[in-house]
N, C-alpha and C positions, 0 to 999 in steps of 0.2 A: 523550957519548951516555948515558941515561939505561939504567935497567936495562929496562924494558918496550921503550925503541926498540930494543937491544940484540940481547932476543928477538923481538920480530919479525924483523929485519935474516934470523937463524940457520935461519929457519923451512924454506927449502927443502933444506938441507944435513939437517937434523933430521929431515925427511922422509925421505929417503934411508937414514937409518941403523936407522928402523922397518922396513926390509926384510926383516932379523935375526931381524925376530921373524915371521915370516912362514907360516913353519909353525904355531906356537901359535897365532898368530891365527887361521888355519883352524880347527885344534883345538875350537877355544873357541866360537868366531864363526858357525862357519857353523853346524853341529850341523843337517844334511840332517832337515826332516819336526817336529824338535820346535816346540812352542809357546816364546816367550820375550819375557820381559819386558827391558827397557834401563833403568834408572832411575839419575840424579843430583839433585843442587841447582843453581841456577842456571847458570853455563856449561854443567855437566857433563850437567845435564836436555837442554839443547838440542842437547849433540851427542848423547845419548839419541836426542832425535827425527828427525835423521841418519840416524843408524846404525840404527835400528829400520826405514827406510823405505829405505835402502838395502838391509835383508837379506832383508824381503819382497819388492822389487821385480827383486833378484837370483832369486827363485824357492827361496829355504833354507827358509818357513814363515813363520808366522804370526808378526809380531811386534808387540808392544806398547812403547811408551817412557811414562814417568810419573815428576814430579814427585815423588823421596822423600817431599817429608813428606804429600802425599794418596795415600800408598802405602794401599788394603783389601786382607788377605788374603782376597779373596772370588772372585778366579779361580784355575784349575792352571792352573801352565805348569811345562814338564820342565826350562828354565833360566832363570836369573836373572843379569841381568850389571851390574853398580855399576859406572859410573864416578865416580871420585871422585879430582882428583887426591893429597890429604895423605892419603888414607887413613882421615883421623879425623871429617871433618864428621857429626855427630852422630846427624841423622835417616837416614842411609846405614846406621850403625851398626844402629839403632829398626829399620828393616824387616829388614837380615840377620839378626838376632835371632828374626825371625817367620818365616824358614822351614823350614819341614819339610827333613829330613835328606833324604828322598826326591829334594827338586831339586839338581839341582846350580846351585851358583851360582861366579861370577866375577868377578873384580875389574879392574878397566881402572885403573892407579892408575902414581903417579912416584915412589913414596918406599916403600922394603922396610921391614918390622919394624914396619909400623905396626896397629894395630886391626884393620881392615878384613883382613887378614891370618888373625887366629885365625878369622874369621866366613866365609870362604869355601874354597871346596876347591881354585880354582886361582886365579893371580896372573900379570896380563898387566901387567908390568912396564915403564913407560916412563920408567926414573929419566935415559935423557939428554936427554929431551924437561922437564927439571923446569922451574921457574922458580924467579926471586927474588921478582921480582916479586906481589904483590896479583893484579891481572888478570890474567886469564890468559890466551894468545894462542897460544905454540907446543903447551903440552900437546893441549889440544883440537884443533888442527888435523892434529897428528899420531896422536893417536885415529883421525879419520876417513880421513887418508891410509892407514894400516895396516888398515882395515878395506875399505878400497877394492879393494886390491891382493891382500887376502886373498880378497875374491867375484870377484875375474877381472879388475880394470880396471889398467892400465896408470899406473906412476907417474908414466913420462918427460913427456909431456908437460904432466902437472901440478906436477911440477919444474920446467920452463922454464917456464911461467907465474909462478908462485910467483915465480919470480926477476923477470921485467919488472914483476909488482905491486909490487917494491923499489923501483924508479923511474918508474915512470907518474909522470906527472902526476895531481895529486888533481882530483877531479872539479868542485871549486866551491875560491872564495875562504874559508877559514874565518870568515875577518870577515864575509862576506857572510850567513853557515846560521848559525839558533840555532832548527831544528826540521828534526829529519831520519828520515822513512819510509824503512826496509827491507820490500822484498817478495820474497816467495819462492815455489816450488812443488815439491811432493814433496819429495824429501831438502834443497833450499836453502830450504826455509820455516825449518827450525832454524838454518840459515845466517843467516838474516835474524834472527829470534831472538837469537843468539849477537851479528850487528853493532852490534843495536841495544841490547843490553847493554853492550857496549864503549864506546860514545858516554855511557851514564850515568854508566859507574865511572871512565869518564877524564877528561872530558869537560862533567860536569853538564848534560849538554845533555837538551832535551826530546829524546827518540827514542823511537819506536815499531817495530812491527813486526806485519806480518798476510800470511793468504797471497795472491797478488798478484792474484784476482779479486776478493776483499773490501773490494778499494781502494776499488769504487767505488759501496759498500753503505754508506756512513757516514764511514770514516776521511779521505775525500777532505774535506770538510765543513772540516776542521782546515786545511788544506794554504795555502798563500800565498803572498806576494812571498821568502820569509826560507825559505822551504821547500826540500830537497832530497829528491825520494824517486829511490833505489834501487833499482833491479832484480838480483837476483840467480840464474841458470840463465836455464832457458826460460821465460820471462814473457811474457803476451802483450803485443806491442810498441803495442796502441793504448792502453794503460794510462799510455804517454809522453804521451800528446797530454790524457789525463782531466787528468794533473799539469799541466802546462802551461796548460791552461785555468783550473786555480786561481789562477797566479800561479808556479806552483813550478819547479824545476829539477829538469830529469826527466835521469836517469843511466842509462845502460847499458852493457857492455861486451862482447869477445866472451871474453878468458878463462875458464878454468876457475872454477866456483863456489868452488871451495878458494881459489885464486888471488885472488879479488874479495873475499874476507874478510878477507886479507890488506891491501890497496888499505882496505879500508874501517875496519882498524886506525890504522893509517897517520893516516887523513883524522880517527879519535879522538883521537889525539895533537897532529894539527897543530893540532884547534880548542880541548885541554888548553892548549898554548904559547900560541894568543890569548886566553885566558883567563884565565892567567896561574897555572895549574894547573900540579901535580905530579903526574905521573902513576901516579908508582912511590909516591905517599903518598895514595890515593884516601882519599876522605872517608869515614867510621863502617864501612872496612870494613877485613878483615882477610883473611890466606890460606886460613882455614879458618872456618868457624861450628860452635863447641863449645860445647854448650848445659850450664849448672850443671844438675846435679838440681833 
């Protein structure tokens, strides 16, 4: 077993052990009434947009997620929360550097002692969620487990999900998919986000991602015999029958949204192996992006 099957395998046990932190997470997370921004680089952007939509739609306030490097100093907000799992990716650095002493900021991070560190006032620490791994799969899912559980939701049954998405059955033949739509809505729109990055960095596969009524504004146009699109959460279910009139292979299940990104790891790997890809040696990229002066 490769190191990326590896951690995924670990992901519902890893889950469980974010519990620990559980208190901090309130701490930090909820912060009742202020304004607050979510910001990473790619994975970490998308569970940004998660957890940003998670904590307004719990009713804590106002929150925004964004793209480090299109971070403007041009709104307040009374927190600021980085996630980043090495701590050092560069443009994370670029914007904690830009804020006023006045906000309080936080780090979502898996590795102590690093940069990201001297630039923040607290550290929500998830070094047993790290990886070896390039891709990343359990940091991020356990991110958003802990943030779930910190606004009031209930882990257990997203631990037993977690675990059946070990063994499901994948949703299509990987021989068969070589273009694969993820859709989502509210907080599983970044889910969709985050699956259809796993399909590129594992995978080289065409994937996309949009939110799940946008399907059928343009992106459907793409879709075909070689197609699989995705549903992830509550999507609306005639969105199945739009695919399917393309040609394509319409997915759905009833797990947990956490759970189905799991599954939809899983199915990045299986289409790595017919590919004949490594998936723990993704192509031009690395753990971190650390940009020279």
């Amino acid at each position: 077993m490769n190191d990326t099957a590896a951690e995924i395998a670990s992901q519902p046990d890893v889950w469980l052990q974010s519990l620990a932190l559980t208190g901090q997470a309130q701490d930090e997370l909820i912060a009742p009434g202020e304004r607050m921004l979510v910001l990473g680089c790619g994975t970490s952007w998308f569970v940004a947009q998660s957890l940003a939509e998670l904590r307004e739609r719990a009713g804590f306030g106002e929150t925004d997620a964004i793209c480090a490097s299109e971070f403007a100093p041009r709104r307040r907000y009374d927190r600021i929360v980085a996630v980043t799992r090495s701590g050092t990716s560069t443009e994370v650095l670029e914007v904690l550097r830009l804020i006023p002493p006045s906000t309080r900021t936080v780090a979502i991070t898996a590795v102590r002692g690093e940069p990201v560190d001297g630039l923040t006032n607290a550290q929500l620490v998830l070094d047993f969620a790290d990886e070896r791994s390039v891709v990343q799969t359990r940091f991020p899912t356990t991110t958003l487990a802990l943030a779930r559980h910190a606004f009031g939701e209930s882990l257990e049954p997203v631990v037993a999900d977690g675990r059946a998405a070990l063994t499901q059955a994948l949703p299509a033949d990987p021989a068969g998919v070589d273009h694969l739509v993820f859709l989502g809505t509210g907080w599983t729109f970044g889910l969709a986000n985050e699956a259809a990055l796993k399909v590129r960095e594992a995978a080289q596969a065409h994937s996309e991602s949009y939110p799940a009524k946008d399907f059928r504004h343009g992106p459907v146009a793409v879709a075909g015999p070689r197609s699989l699109v995705w549903s992830l959460g509550d999507t609306d279910p005639e969105l199945d029958e739009v695919a399917r009139a393309a040609g394509a292979i319409a997915y759905r299940n009833r797990l947990d949204p956490l759970a189905q990104l799991v599954l939809a790891q899983r199915f990045a790997l299986a289409l790595a192996a017919h590919r004949g890809l490594d998936p723990d040696q993704p192509r031009l990229l690395t753990r971190s992006v650390v940009l020279t002066p």
